[in-house]
N, C-alpha and C positions, 0 to 999 in steps of 0.2 A: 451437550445442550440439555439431556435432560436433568442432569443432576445441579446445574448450575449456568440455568439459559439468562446468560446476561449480556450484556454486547460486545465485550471481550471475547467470551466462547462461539459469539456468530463469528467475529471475525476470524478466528482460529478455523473457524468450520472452513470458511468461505476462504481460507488457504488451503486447507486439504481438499475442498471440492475442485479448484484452482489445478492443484497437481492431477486428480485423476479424471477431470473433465474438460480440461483445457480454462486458459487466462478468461475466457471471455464469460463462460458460467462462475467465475468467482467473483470478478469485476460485478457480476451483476447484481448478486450478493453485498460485497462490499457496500455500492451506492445505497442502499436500500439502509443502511447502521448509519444512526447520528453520534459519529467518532468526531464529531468536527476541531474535538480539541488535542485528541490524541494524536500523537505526533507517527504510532507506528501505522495508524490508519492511513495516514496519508501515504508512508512509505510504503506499504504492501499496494495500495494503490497504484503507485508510481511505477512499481513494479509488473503490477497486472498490464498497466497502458503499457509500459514498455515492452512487454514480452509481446504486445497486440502491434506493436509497430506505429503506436500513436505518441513517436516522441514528445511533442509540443507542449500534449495533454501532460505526459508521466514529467518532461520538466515542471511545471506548474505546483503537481505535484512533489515531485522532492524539492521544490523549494518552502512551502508548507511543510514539509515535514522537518526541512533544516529548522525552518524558523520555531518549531515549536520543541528540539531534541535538547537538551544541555549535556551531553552525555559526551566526550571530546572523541573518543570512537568511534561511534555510533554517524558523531556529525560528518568525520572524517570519509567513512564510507557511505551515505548520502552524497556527497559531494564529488565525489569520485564516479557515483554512479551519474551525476548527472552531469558531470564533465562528457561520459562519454555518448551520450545523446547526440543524432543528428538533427539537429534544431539552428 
């Protein structure tokens, strides 16, 4: 962040803060970045809800993140992840 604080490198942070202080301190992070168009935004999102047990919420989000990926990989596992969601 200091060498290149753009909102990429928040989000980048707000995963590594995510690993060593738990999903709910990155989550908090995350919301705070206007990524609305980036597609990994929503997936690390999706991720953060779901490691929290808010499936509903992290569906919502990986399907935002499907709709915004073209990446046939990428979409591939979004979709798988949000196959297995209890929703």
């Amino acid at each position: 962040m200091a060498v290149a604080p753009t909102p990429v490198a928040a989000l980048n942070r707000a995963v590594a803060v995510a690993e060593v202080e738990g999903p709910e301190a990155g989550l908090a992070l995350v919301d705070g970045l206007d990524l609305g168009r980036y597609y990994l935004f929503h997936a690390i999102r999706a991720d953060l809800l779901r490691r929290l047990g808010r499936d509903a919420e992290a569906a919502g989000a990986y399907a935002e993140a499907i709709e915004l990926t073209e990446n046939p990989a990428e979409l591939a596992f979004l979709k798988r992840r949000r196959r297995g969601l209890r929703v």
